[in-house]
C-alpha positions, 0 to 999 in steps of 0.5 A, a space after each residue: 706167384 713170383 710176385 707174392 714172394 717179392 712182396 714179402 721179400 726179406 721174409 721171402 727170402 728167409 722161410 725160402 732158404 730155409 725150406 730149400 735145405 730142409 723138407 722142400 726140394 726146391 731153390 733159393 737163388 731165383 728169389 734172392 736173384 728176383 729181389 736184387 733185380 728188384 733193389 733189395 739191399 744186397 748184404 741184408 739179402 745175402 745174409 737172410 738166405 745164408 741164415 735161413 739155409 744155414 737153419 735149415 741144414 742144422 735142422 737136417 743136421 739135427 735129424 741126423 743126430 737124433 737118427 730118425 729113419 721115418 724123416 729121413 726116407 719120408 718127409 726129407 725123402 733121402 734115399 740110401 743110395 744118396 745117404 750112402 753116396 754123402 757117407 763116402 764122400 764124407 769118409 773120404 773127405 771129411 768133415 770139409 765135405 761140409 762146404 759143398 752142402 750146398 750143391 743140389 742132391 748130396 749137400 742135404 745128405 751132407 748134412 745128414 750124414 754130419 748129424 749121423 757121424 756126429 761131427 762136433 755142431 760148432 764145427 759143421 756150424 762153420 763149414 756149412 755157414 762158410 759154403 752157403 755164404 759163399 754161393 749166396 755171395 757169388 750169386 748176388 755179386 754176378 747179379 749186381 755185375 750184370 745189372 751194372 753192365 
């Protein structure tokens, strides 16, 4: 399966990070790590997982806006108690707990919540934008560090 996915890498990569932040619980960091060790351009990696993560979060986002409680318990499978736990660090923290949505379990509620307490789009754009470059970055310079070791 690993091997389906590096061969369509960029696409991948892509369609990946963005299902990771919407209705898929699943993970990106192993295929953009599996393309680096594979010598995929490292920026152009970096940049097409923060795009399709990013996405994918706007959509979650958008959900939020627009309250749909049928998506949100059933196709994005976000219980109260984890809506209720973004909600509390939202209100304690603010819109800056919009960095941390990509952390597994609370960052889709993060955004949802951001949808939700109508957080002006231009500004959940950035912080998101700002928290998913950054571990995509991270990651990618600790797997070139390790390569090159």
């Amino acid at each position: 399966m690993e091997e389906f996915f590096i061969s369509h890498g960029y696409l991948s990569l892509f369609i990946v990070s963005f299902l990771a932040s919407t209705i898929i619980p699943l993970g990106s960091e192993w295929l953009l790590l599996a393309l680096l060790l594979n010598g995929y351009d490292p920026v152009l990696s970096v940049s097409l997982a923060t795009a399709g993560n990013t996405l994918g979060a706007c959509t979650t986002y958008w959900i939020g806006i627009l309250g749909a409680p049928f998506v949100v318990s059933r196709i994005l499978r976000i219980s109260d108690e984890e809506q209720q736990n973004a909600e509390r660090l939202y209100t304690r923290y603010g819109s800056w707990s919009l960095l941390f949505s990509w952390l597994p379990v609370i960052g889709d509620p993060l955004c949802l919540a951001g949808g939700l307490l109508q957080v002006r789009f231009e500004k959940f754009l950035i912080l998101v934008f700002s928290g998913k470059l950054a571990r995509y970055a991270i990651v990618s310079l600790v797997t070139l560090k390790m390569i090159q070791a």
